[in-house]
N, C-alpha and C positions, 0 to 999 in steps of 0.2 A: 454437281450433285445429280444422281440419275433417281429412278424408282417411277413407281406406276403415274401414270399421266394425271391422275386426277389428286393424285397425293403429293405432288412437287411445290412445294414451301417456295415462294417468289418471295419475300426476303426472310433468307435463311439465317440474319445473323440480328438479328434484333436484339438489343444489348438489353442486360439485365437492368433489374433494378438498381437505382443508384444509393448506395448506404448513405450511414447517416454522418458519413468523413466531414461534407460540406456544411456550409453554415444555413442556416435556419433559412437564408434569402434563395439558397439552390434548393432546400427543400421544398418551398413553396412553387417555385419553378416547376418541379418536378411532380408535384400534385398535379400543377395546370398540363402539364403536360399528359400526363398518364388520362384526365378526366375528359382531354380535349374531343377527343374521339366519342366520347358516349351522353355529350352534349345534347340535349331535345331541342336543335334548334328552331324558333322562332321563326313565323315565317315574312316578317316585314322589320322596319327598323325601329317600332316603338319594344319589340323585345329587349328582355336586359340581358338574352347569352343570342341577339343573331349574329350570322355568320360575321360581319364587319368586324364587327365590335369580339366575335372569339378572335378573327386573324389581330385586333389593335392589339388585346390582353396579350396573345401568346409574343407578338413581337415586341410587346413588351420588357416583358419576362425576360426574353430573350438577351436585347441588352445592357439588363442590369447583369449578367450572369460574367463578368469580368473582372481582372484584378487578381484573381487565382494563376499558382502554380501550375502548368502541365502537369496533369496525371489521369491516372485510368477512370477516376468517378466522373472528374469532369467533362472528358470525352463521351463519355457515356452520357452526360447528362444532355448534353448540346445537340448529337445523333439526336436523343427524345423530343430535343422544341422542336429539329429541325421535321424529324417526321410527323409531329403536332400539329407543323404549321404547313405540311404535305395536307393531312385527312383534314382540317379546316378550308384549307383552299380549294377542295374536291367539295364540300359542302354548296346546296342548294341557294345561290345568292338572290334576293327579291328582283331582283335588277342589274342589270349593266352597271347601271351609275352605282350603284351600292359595293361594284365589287373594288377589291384594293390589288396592284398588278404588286407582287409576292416577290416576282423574281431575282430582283437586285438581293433582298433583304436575303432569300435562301444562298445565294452565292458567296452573302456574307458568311453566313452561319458556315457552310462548308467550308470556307477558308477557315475560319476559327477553329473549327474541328480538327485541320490540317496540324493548325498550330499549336494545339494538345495535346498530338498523337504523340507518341514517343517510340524510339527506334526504326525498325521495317515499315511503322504503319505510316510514319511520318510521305511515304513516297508511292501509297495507295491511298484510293478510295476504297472502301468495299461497296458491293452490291446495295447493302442497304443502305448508305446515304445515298449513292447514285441515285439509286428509286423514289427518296422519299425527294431528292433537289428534282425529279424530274414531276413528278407530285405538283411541285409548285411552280409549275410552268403551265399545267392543265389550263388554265384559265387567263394567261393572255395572248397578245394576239399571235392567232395561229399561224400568219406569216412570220411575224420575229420569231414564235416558240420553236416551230417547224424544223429550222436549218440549225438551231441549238440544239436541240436534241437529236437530230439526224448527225451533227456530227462530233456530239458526246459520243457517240455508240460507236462509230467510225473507227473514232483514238481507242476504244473499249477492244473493237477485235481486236485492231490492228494493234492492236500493244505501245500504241507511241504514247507518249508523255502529253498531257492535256494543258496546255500554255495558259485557260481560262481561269486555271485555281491555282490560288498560292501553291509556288514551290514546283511548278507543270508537274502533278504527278501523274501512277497510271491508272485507269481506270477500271473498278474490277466490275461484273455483268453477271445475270443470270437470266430466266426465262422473262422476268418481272421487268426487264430494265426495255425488254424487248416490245413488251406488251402496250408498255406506258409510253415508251414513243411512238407505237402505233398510235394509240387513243391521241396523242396531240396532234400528228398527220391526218386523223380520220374529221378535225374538225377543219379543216380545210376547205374551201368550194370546189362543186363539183367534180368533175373528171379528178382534177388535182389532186384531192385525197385518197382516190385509187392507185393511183401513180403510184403515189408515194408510198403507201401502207403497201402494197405489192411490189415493191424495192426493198422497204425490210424484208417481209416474207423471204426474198433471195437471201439476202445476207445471211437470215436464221437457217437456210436451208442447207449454206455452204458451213456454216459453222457444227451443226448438226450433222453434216458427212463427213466432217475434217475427224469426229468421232474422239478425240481427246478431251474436251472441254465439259463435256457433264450434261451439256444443256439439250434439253426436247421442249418442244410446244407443248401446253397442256390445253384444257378444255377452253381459257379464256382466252388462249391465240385462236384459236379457231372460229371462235364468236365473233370475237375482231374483226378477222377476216371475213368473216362471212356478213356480218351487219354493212361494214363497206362496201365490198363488190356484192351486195342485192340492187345497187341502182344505180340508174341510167347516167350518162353526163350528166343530165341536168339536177342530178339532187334527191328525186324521185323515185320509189320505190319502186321497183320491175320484178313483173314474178319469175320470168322468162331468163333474168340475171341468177336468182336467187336460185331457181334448179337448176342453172350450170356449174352454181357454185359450189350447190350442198355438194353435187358429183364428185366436184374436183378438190374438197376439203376432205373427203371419204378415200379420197387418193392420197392427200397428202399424208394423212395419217397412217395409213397403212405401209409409207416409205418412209417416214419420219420418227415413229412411235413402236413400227414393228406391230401395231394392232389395228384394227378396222375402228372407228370411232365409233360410242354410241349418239344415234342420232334419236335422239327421244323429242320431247315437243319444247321441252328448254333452249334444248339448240336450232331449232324449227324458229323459236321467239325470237332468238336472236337475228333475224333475216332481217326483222320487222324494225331495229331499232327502238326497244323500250323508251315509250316518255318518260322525262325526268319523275323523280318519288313524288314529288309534291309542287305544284305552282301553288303561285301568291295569289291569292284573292282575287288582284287590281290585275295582275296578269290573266284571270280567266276570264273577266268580264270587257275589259279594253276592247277587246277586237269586235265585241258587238255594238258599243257605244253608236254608232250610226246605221241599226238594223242591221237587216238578215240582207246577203245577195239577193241576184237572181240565179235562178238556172246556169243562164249563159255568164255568168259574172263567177261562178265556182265553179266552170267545167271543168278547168285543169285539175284541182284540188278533188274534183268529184272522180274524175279516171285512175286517180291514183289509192283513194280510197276503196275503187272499184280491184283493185288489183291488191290490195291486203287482203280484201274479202276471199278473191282467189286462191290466196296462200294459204291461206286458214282453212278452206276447202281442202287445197291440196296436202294440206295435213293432216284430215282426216282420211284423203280417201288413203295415207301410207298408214293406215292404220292408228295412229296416235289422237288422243285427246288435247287439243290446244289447251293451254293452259291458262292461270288469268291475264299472263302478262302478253298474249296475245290479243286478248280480248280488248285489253286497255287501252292497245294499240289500234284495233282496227275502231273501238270508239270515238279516238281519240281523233281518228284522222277523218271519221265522218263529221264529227263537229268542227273542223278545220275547214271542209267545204264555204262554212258559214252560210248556209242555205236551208232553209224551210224543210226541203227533202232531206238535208245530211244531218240535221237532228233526230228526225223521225226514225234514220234510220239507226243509230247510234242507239234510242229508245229501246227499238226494237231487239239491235244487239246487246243491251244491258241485261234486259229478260230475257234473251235467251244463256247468257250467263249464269243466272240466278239459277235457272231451270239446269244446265249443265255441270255447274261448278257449284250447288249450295253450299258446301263444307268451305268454302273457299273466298267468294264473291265478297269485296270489303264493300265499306260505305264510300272511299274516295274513286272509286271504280264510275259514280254516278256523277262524281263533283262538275264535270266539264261540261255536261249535260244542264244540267240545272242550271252553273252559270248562266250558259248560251243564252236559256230562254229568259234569263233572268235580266238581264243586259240588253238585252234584243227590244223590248220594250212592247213582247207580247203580251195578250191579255194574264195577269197574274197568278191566276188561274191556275194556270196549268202549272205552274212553281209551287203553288201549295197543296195540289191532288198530288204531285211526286212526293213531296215531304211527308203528308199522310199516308201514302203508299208505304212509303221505309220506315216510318216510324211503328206502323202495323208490321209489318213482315219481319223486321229485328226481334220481337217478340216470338214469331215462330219455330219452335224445336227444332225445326229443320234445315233452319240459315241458322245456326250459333255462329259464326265469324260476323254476320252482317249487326253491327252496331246502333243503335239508336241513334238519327241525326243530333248530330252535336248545333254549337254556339252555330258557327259558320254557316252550315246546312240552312239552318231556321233564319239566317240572316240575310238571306239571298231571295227570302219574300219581301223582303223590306227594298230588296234591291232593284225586284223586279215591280214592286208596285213604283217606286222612284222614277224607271225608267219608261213606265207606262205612262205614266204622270206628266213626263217631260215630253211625251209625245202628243199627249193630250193639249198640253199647253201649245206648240209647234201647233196643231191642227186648229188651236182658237186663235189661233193669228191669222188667219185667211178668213175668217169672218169678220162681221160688221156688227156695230149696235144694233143696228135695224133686224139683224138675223135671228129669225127665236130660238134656233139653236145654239145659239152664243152663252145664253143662262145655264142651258141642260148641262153645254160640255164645261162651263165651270163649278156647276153643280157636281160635276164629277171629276174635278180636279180636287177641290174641296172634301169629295170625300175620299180618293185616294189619298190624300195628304192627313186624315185624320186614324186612317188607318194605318198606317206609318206610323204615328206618334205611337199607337195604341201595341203596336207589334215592337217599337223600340223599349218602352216602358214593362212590354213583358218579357223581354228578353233578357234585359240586364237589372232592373229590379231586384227581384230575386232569388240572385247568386252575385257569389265572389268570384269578380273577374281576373281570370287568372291571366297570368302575362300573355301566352301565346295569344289568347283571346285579343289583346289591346288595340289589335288593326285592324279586328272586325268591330269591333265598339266605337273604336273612331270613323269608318266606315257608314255604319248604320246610323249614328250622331249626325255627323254631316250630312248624309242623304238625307233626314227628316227636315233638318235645317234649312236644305234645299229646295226641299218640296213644296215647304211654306212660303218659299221665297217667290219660288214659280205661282204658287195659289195668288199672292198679292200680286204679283204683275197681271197676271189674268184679269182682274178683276177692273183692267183696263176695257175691255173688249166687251161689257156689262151694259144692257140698255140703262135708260135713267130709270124705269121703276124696280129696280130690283132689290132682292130681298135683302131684310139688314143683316141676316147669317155670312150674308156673301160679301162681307165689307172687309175690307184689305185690313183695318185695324185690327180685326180677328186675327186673320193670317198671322200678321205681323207678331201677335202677343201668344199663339201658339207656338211660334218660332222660337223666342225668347224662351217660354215656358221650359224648350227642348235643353236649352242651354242652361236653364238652371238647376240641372240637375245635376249638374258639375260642382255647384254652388259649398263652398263646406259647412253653412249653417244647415242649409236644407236639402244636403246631398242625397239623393239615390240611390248610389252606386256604390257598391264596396268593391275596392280595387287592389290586389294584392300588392304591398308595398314595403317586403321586406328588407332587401334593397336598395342601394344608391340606383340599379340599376332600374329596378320597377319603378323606382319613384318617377325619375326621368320620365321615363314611357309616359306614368299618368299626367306628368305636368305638360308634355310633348300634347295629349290626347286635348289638354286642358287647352294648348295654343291652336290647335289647328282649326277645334269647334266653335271657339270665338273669334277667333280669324272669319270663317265661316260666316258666322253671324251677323258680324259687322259687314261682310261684305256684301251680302245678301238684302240689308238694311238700306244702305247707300245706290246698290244695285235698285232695288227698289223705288226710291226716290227718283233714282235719273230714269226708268221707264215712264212710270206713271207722269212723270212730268216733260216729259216728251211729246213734241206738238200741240201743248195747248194752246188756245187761241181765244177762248170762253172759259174762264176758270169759274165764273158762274152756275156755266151748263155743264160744267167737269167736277160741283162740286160733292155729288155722290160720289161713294167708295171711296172716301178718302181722297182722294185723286189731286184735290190742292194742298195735301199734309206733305209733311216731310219729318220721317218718321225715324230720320235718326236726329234729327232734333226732340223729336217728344218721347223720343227713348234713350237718349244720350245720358241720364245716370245709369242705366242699364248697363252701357258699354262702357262708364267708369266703372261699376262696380265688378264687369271683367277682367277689365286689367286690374282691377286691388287684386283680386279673385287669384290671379293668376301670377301674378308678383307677393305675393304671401303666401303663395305656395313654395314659391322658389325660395324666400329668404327660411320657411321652416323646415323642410324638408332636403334641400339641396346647396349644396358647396359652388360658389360661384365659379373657381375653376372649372367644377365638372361642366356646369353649364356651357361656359366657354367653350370647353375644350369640344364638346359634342357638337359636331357638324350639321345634325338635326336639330339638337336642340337652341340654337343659334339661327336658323333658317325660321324656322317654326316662332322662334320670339321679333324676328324682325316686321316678319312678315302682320303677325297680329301688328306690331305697331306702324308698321304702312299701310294696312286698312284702315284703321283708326284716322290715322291724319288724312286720308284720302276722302273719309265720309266728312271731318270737321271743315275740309277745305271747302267741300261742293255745296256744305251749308251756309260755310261763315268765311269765306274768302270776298274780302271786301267789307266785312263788319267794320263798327266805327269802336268794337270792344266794350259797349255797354250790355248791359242787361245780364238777368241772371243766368242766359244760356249760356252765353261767352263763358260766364265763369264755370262751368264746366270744359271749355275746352282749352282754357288756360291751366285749369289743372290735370285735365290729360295732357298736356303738351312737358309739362313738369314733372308729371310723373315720368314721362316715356324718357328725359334729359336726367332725371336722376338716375333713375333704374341704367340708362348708357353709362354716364359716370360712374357708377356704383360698382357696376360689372368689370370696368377696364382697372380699377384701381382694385378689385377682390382678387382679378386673375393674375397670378404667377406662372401660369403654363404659357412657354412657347408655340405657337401652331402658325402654319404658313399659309394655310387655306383663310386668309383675313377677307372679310366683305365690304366694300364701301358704301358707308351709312349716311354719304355726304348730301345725299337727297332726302332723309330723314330729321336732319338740320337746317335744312334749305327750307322744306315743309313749315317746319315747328317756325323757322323765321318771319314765312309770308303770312303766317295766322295771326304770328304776336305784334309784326311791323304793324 
């Protein structure tokens, strides 16, 4: 198929809609199928449509869709999941470990499609499943994907018969098929992926002069090419690559395309490599969890950010306006320094964004920024003058794209007082009782830590927590959780007359406080729960913050009770309590809490079958045993605390029983819980 370069349809045959021939079970299919693509996905795994859980559904669906006759609906229908489960596996995954490897399952589906097809079709592929089976190779590893897609295309010129799919058929191609085994060679290391994406390039070139087959490069082979050869062996972006290459892509096109290309600032961007649409939360803040560099500790990362700055110059001096997705980039890659100075400067290019691009400049343009300092465990400060910054200037006529900070934005004060907090505590550890700065800087742990409560209580209070929202709610939960946890160990490091505000029992019942807001007599939080799948999420949010709890409880006990030697002279600030003893109905009343969430609102298969949610229930119930052991390991089983942990231990043995005997679902990912038996044994022997 020919026509102008920027109007050439990469896959040209995209099958109709599928009537209503099939039964009610292909319809349904076929809805998940058509919706797949226009999914708001979720940006962690307490969502009820993220990406995992869209690839589980679609492969789902998938096969049940068996047992029918050959014919044209059904073919039609299969092409649809298979390209479904293409644009889901292109989606945004929270993580590595979150993602599911696609590629067997798509190979299936092609075969099956083969074995639908009827007549001529029966001994082709066309273009568009080729594109959408190479779709779902995007995502694993690019040494296996590499040399499978490299030499699908092969058999595609070369017209031989493809041995990998029922029936060896042939393989049919277009611009799209070309493009997309670029993007799986371009994620390759280093050098490598030049290699290789400029080995297609030949192949599209001889194909392109052989002049029978239809096909030209359009605007995204040239992006392709040009995001790849912009950088050096080693991975890193070079300006000095990037104008050899605009050069020589201005060439190609002009002998490829029969036209000179427009090189506007779209194509400028593409040198630069766009960062993915959106990271996870946990992914922007990870990388500062142990401070900021030095200088010399982000030089590398600093020269090459130095050299996007270049680009972006050299973009304007050809006349062009960089656009935002340049901007995003050269931001992106000063906070990548992870340095004092690659903040600042990242600051400075956000404003001049604002200043350059008003009509344009979003709110996630700032996200990486804020993280940093948010994580970094600088004064917090400066995380809540940005947030009042944006939340002022969205309101200005002049930014209408810039948005008022959302849930997230506002939750990264919570994040950044967390990790000041946790710094605060780290610096009370090198002092002494005798030091009179020992009270000050717990005095200021204390009240970072009540500031938190105060920011999480205004945060989620007063609104309905919608799903996307559920990983920063659990987020924000847990860090207050933790904060208080930190506050009570502190309160180690306290001379003997210090003040009764600054008593660990406080801490301790602040902490609790956090978690009862889960509580459903006396909940806080409205959480949207329409749903099998939100419910999950909330009961998910429900295990992780009492997980938390409890462990922070027990954590607490083993600090403070770490090298006494005078429990006498230790016995301010609580110091000879043990406080998951004197809060242990508390942590019964979580686990009812949260096991009666599960029998009203959730199907124990579901539970089961959810890989998180199964993680998340085990784990509350190994914190649990882990706090009753360090209490009452070695009890003689009298008294009325005991009887508290004999009915957490019974609860946690019924609730296993209950589940294995509710689930019908087969799953192969099984956990061995034979240490959660061994546990409940040595409490009850």
């Amino acid at each position: 198929r020919t026509g102008e370069m920027d109007s050439v349809d990469e896959y040209s045959e995209t099958p109709r809609h599928v009537h209503s021939a099939l039964s009610t079970l292909g319809r349904i299919a076929e809805i998940w199928a058509d919706t797949s693509e226009s999914v708001d996905q979720a940006h962690a795994h307490h969502g009820s449509l993220a990406p995992r859980q869209n690839v589980e559904n679609i492969l789902s669906w998938a096969e049940r869709i068996t047992g029918w006759e050959p014919n044209e609906e059904l073919n039609r229908l299969q092409k649809k999941m298979l390209a479904a489960l293409g644009e889901a596996n292109h989606a945004d995954f929270p993580s590595s470990g979150d993602y599911i490897d696609v590629a067997e399952d798509a190979k299936v589906l092609v075969d099956k499609i083969l074995s639908t097809s009827v007549g001529r079709k029966q001994r082709f592929v066309d273009a568009f499943t080729v594109n959408s089976y190479l779709l779902c190779l995007r995502r694993s590893d690019p040494q296996t994907a590499s040399p499978i897609a490299e030499k699908l295309l092969d058999h595609a010129i070369s017209g031989d018969k493809y041995d990998e799919f029922k029936n060896s058929p042939r393989i049919e191609f277009n611009i799209g098929t070309f493009n997309t085994v670029m993007e799986i060679c371009a994620s390759l290391d280093g050098s490598d992926s030049k290699e290789r994406v400029n080995g297609i390039l030949s192949s599209l070139e001889a194909v392109v002069l052989e002049g029978n087959r239809g096909i030209r490069p359009n605007r995204k082979t040239f992006k392709l090419l040009l995001s790849v050869n912009s950088k050096d062996d080693s991975g890193r972006f070079c300006c000095q690559e990037a104008t050899v290459w605009m050069d020589r892509i201005r060439q190609l096109s002009s002998t490829l395309i029969n036209q000179e290309l427009k090189a506007d600032a779209d194509l400028y961007s593409a040198a630069l490599q766009t960062i993915p649409r959106r990271s996870p939360m946990n992914t922007l803040t990870k990388r500062f969890e142990k401070g900021l560099k030095t200088e010399e500790e982000g030089e590398v990362a600093t020269l090459e950010a130095e050299q996007r700055v270049q680009w972006l110059h050299y973009t304007e001096a050809c006349g062009l306006v960089p656009g935002l997705a340049m901007y995003e980039s050269v931001i992106q890659s000063w906070v990548e320094t992870e340095t004092k100075r690659g903040l600042i400067e990242a600051e400075e290019w956000a404003k001049r964004s604002l200043q350059m691009l008003p009509s344009k400049t979003r709110l996630h343009l700032f996200r990486p920024i804020i993280a940093a300092w948010a994580a970094s465990g600088w004064e917090p400060r400066r995380v809540r003058d940005w947030i009042d910054e944006l939340a002022s200037a969205s309101s200005s006529e002049s930014l209408p794209s810039l948005d008022p900070p959302d849930l997230e934005f506002r939750a990264f004060e919570v994040i950044a007082n967390g990790s000041y907090l946790a710094r605060l505590t780290a610096d009370a550890g090198e002092l002494t009782e005798q030091d009179s700065a020992a009270t000050d800087q717990v005095e200021k742990i204390f009240h970072c830590a009540r500031t938190m409560s105060r920011l999480v209580v205004d945060l989620l209070s007063a609104r309905q927590i919608q799903v996307s929202d559920f990983v920063v709610a659990t987020t924000v939960l847990r860090e207050a959780v933790i904060a208080w946890g930190n506050a009570s160990q502190s309160t180690r490091f306290l001379p003997h007359d210090t003040r009764p505000e600054l008593d660990a029992s406080i801490s301790v019942d602040e902490m609790l406080r956090i978690s009862k807001m889960l509580y459903s007599t006396d909940s806080q939080l409205c959480f949207e729960q329409e749903t099998i799948g939100h419910q999950q999420g909330v009961h998910n949010i429900m295990g992780d913050v009492f997980a938390e709890t409890v462990r922070q409880l027990h954590q607490v006990d083993k600090f403070l009770g770490d090298g006494e030697t005078n429990k006498e002279d230790l016995l301010h600030c609580g110091r000879t309590r043990r406080f998951f003893v004197d809060k242990i109905a508390h942590v019964e009343r979580m686990l009812r809490e949260y096991e009666s969430y599960s029998r009203e609102h959730l199907s124990q298969s579901s539970v089961s079958v959810s890989s998180v949610g199964r993680s998340t229930r085990l784990e509350l119930y190994r914190q649990i045993l882990v706090g009753c052991h360090q209490c009452y390991a070695g009890s003689d089983g009298t008294g009325s605390d005991f009887g508290h942990v004999a009915r957490l231990s019974k609860l946690i043995m019924d609730q296993l029983s209950y589940q294995h005997e509710s689930c019908h679902v087969k799953f192969t990912d099984r956990e061995d819980i034979t240490d959660i038996y061994v546990d409940i044994a040595s409490l009850m022997g």
